[in-house]
N, C-alpha and C positions, 0 to 999 in steps of 0.2 A: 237404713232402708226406711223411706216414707208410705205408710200405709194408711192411707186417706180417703174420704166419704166426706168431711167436707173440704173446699175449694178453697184452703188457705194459701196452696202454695208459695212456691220461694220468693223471697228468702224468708225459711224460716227461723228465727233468732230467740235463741235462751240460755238462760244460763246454765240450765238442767244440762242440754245435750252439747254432746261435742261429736259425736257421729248419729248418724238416726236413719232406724227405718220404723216410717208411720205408717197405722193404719184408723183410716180414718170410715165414720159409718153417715147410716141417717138422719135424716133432718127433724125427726122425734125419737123420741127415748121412748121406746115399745116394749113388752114383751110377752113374747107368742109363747108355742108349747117348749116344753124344756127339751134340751137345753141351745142357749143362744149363739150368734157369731160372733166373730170377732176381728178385731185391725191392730193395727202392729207398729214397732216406731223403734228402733236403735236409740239407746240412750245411756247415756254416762253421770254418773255425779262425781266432782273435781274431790269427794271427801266421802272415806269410808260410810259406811252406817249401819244398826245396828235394828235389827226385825221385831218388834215387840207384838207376841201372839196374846191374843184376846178372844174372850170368850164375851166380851158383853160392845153393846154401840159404842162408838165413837160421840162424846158429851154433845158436839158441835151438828151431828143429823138431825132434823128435825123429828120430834117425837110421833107422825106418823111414823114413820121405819116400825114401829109396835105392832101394826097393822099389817104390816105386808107378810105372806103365808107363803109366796114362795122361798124354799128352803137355798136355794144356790143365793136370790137375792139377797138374805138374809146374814148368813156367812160370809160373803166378800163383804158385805158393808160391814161388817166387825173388824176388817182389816185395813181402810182406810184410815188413812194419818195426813196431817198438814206438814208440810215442812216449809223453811225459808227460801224464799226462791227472790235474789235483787232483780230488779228490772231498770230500765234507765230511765220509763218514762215516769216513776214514785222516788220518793226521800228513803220510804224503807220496804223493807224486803217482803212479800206477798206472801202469805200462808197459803201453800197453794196444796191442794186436795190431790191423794193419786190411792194407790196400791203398789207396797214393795216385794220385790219377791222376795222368796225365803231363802233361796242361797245365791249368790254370785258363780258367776259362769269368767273364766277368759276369754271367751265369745263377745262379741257384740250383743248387747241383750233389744230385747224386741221391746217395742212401746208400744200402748195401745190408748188410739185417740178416739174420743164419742162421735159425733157428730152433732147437728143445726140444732142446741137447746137443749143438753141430753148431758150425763155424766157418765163416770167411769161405771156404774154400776151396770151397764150395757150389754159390759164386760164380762160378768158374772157366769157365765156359762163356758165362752172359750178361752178365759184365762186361763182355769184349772185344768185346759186341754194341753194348752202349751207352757204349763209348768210339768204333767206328769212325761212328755214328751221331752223336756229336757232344757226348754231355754230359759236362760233369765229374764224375765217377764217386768215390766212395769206397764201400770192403768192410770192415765194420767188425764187431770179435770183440764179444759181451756178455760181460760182465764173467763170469768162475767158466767160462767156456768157452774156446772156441777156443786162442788162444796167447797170451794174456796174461801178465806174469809175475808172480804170485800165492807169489811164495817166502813173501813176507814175513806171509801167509797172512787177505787181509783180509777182511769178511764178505763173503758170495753169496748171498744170501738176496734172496728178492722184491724189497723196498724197495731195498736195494744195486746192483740191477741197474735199477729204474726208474732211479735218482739218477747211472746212468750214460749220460742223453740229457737232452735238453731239452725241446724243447716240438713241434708239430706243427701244419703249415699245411695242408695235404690227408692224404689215408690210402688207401692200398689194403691189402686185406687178401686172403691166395693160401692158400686152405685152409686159413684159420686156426682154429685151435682154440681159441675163444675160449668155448665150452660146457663148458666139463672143469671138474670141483670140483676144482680141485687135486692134491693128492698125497694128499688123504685122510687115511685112517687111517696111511697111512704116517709121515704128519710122529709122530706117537708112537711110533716103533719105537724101543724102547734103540738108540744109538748102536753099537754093537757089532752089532745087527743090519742097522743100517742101511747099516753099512759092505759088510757082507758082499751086500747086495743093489744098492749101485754095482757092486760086483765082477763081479753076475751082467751090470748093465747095458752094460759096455763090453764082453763077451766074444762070440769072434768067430761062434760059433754064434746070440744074438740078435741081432747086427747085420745076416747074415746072410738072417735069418727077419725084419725089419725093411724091406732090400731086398726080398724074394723082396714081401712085402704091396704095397711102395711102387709097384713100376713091374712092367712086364708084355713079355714077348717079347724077353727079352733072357739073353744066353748066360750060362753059369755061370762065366766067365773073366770077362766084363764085370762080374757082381755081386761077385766078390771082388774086382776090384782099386778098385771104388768102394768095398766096404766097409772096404778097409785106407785109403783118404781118407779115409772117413767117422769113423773112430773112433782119428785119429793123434790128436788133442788129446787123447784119454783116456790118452795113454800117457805124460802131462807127471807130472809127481812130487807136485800138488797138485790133481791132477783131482778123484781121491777124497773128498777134504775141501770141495772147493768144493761137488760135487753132494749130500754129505750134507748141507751146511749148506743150501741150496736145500730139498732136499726134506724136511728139519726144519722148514723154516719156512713149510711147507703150501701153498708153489707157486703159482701163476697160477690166481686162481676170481674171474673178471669179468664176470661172467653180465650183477650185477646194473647194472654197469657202461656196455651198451651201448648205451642209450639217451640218455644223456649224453653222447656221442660226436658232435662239432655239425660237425665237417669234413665236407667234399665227401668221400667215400669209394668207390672202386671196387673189387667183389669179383671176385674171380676168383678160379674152382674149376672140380678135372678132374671129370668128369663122371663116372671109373671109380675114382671116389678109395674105398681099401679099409680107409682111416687112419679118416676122417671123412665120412659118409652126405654127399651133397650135398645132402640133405632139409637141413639147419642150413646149407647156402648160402641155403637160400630163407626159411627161419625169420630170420637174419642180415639180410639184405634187406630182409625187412619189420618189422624193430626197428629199426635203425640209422634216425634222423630225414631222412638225404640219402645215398642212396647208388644205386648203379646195379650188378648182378648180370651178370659174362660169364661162361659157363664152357664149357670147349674139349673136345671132344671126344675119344672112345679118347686120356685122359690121367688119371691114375692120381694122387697125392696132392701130387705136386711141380711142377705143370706150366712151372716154366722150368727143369727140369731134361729133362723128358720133350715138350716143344712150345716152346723156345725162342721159335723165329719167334713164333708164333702169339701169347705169352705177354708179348712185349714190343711187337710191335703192339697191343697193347690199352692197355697203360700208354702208350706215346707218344703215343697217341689222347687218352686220358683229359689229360694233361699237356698237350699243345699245345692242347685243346678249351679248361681250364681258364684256361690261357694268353693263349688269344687272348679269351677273355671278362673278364679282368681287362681286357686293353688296350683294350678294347670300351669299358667302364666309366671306366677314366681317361679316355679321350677325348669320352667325352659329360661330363664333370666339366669339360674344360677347357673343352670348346665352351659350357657354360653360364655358366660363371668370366671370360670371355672377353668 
């Protein structure tokens, strides 16, 4: 099951998954009062593996992580790890940034994807929800974001980032911004200009103004200390270069896209969203061939960031409905076979 917030859609290709359901968020890495929401992604790895708990950062965060005071941010980020992930469009295999869970499930385990410029640390609040709930959990970076380690400096451009997931068996989508042309006129900007307007993108005044749109009634202590989570991955030494080569290469425009979209799909969107009209919740709704529309109230562009509860009882609904209707289906298969 794909649980998505950004507009990557099919096909999505990796090595990681081999069934998936994503959940995908928005287009900054914010965070409001505790605790946050979250998006989701079925995922497989083809080789056991084994949880290493820590009590101190990961060498490879940047050294604000010291800085940041929120206590959920703080503890997920001690749980990030890189692993090898091949790709086909590199020689060698990509240290790619996530969160594993701590025990395996025979279930489908759920994956959780950031959104536009944002890492797994997003995550930090409603992963802990649906790990004490029961499922096997993974928080997993897009490629040219989060904390990947991109030394070796490989392409981030559109297609590099689908070619990093696989394919998708359900879909939810949380305010997703799947209407936007892209990056526009931007992808034409000399390079030299385009550098300089990453520059503007990670500084702490738009992030800022970023929070201040995203979420609503919340202190000005609380919006800086999400905004120095929100924008620690831009401070990695190849962030620049990743985001220019993304937005050269004219971005995520899947307009035409969404009708071809043949999964069971459940949308959810806040109702005070100041990102994205929730008018395009209901335009989205009625393109999409199968899908079903929640959207939660006094909740603003992130809703598992900003209505947790609320945000993940919709998903466990939609997943255990979807669940018990497969089981429904094999067992009328057997009782005829039979």
């Amino acid at each position: 099951m794909l649980i998505q917030h950004l507009p990557l859609f099919l096909p999505l290709t990796s090595s990681f998954l081999t069934t998936t359901t994503m959940f995908f968020s928005q287009p900054f890495s914010s965070s409001p009062t505790f605790p946050l929401r979250f998006r989701c992604t079925t995922f497989k790895l083809n080789k056991p593996f084994t949880v290493v708990a820590s009590d101190r950062f990961p060498p490879f965060l940047p050294n604000e992580i010291h800085t940041v005071k929120d206590p959920f941010a703080r503890k997920f980020a001690m749980r990030i790890q890189r692993l090898p992930v091949p790709v086909s469009f590199a020689e060698n295999s990509i240290m790619s940034s996530c969160v594993k869970p701590l025990v395996q499930s025979k279930e489908p385990p759920i994956v959780l994807l950031h959104g536009f410029d944002s890492s797994c640390l997003e995550w930090r609040y409603g992963y802990p929800l649906l790990e004490e709930a029961g499922f096997e959990t993974w928080a997993i970076d897009i490629l040219g974001w989060g904390f990947c380690d991109l030394a070796n400096l490989p392409p981030c451009d559109v297609v590099s980032k689908r070619n990093h997931f696989y394919q998708v068996d359900k879909l939810i989508l949380i305010d997703a911004s799947v209407y936007s042309k892209g990056t526009g006129n931007l992808a034409t900007l000399p390079r030299s200009v385009a550098y300089a307007g990453v520059s503007l993108l990670k500084s702490l005044p738009l992030r800022l103004y970023a929070n201040y749109l995203t979420f609503t009634n919340m202190s000005l202590r609380t919006i800086l200390d999400g905004t120095n989570v929100g924008r620690l991955h831009c401070l990695l030494p190849w962030w620049d270069d990743a985001t220019v080569d993304f937005m050269t290469s004219g971005g995520y425009n899947v307009s035409s896209l969404i009708r071809k979209v043949k999964q069971k799909t459940l949308i959810i969107w806040g109702e005070n969203d100041r990102i994205i009209n929730n008018k395009l919740a209901v335009q989205l709704h009625c393109e999409l061939p199968d899908a079903i529309l929640r959207q939660i109230p006094d909740c603003g562009h992130i809703p598992h960031l900003e209505r947790p509860d609320s945000t993940i009882k919709l998903i466990v609904e939609f997943i255990q409905t979807e669940n018990k209707k497969l089981s429904q289906c094999v067992s009328q298969v057997r009782q005829v076979s039979s």
